[in-house]
N, C-alpha and C positions, 0 to 999 in steps of 0.2 A: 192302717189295718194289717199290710201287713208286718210288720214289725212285732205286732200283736202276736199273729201267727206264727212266725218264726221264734217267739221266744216263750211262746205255751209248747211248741215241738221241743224246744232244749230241753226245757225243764222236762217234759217227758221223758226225752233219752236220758237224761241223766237219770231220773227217777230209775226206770229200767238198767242200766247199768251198775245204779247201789243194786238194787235188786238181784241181779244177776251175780254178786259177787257174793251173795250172805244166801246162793240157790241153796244150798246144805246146810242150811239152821247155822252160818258163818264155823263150822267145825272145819279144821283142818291140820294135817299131820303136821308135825315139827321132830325134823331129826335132831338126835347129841351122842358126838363122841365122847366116850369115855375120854379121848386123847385125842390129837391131828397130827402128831407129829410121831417118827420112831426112827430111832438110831440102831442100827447094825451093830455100829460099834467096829473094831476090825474083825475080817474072816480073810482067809488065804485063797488067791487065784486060783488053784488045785480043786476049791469047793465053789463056785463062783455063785452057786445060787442058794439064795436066803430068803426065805420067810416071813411076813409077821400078821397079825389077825388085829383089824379094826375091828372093836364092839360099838353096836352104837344100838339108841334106845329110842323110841317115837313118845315122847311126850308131848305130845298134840291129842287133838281127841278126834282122828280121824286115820283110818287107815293109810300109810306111808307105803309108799314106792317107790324103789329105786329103779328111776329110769334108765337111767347107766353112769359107766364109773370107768373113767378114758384116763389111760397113764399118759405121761407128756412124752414117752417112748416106746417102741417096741423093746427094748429090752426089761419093760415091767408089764407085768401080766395084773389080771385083778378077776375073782371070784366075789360073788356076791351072792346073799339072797334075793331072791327071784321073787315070792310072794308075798303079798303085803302083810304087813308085820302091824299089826292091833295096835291101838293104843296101851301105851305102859309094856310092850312084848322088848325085847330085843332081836337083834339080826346081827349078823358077821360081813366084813370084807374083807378078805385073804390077799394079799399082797405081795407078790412073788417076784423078788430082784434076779437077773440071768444076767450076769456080768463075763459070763463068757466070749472070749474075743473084743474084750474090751479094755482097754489101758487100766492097769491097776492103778489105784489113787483115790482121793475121797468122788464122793459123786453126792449127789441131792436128784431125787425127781418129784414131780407131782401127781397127782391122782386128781382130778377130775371128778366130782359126785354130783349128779343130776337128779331131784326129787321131786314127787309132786308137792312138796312138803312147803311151809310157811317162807320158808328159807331153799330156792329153790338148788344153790348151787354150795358146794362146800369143797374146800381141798383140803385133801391130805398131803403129806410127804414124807418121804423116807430118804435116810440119806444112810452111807456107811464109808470104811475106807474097805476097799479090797486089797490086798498086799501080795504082793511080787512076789510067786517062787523064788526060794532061792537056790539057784544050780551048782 
């Protein structure tokens, strides 16, 4: 009897767990960059901070949110869109390298992307060489 019991309760939770995963008619955002990756390329110590804009697109059919977007250092900043972005819309991430007070030479960082989206987590990276005044 009970054995009975205990396995008419699984089957419930389970039932309620599919359930609970398809609660929004199973819609859900899915992010795409255009790219993941961007090279600087070389820039001079003199200018140490450089620039570049992720576009990305929600091809899901659910509105997308970026919950956050963590550089693997304080020397990279990140700007993003804030409100969620429709299906089929696009949004931007602005990606800001500050290589000031930092050894000239190549470097590589990551970017961190956190979504409610199908795919919840996605990296970026940027890399460049910064090059040595020369005196």
């Amino acid at each position: 009897m009970k054995k009975i019991i205990f396995m008419t309760l699984m089957f419930v939770c389970g039932i309620m767990l599919a359930t609970a995963q398809t609660a929004n008619g199973g819609k859900q955002a899915e992010i795409k960059f255009d790219k993941t990756t961007h090279n600087f390329g070389k820039f001079s110590e003199s200018a140490p901070k450089v620039s570049c804009t992720f576009t990305f697109t929600n091809v899901g059919d659910a509105p997308l949110i970026i919950n956050q977007a963590v550089a693997s250092c304080g020397c990279t900043a990140t700007e993003y869109t804030k409100t969620p972005v429709k299906p089929g819309e696009k949004g931007e991430l602005k990606i800001t390298y500050n290589g000031e007070g930092k050894f000239p030479g190549h470097f590589k960082k990551s970017i961190t992307v956190r979504t409610n989206g199908k795919v919840e987590m996605t990296r970026l990276y940027v890399e460049g060489d910064m090059e040595e005044v020369k005196k």
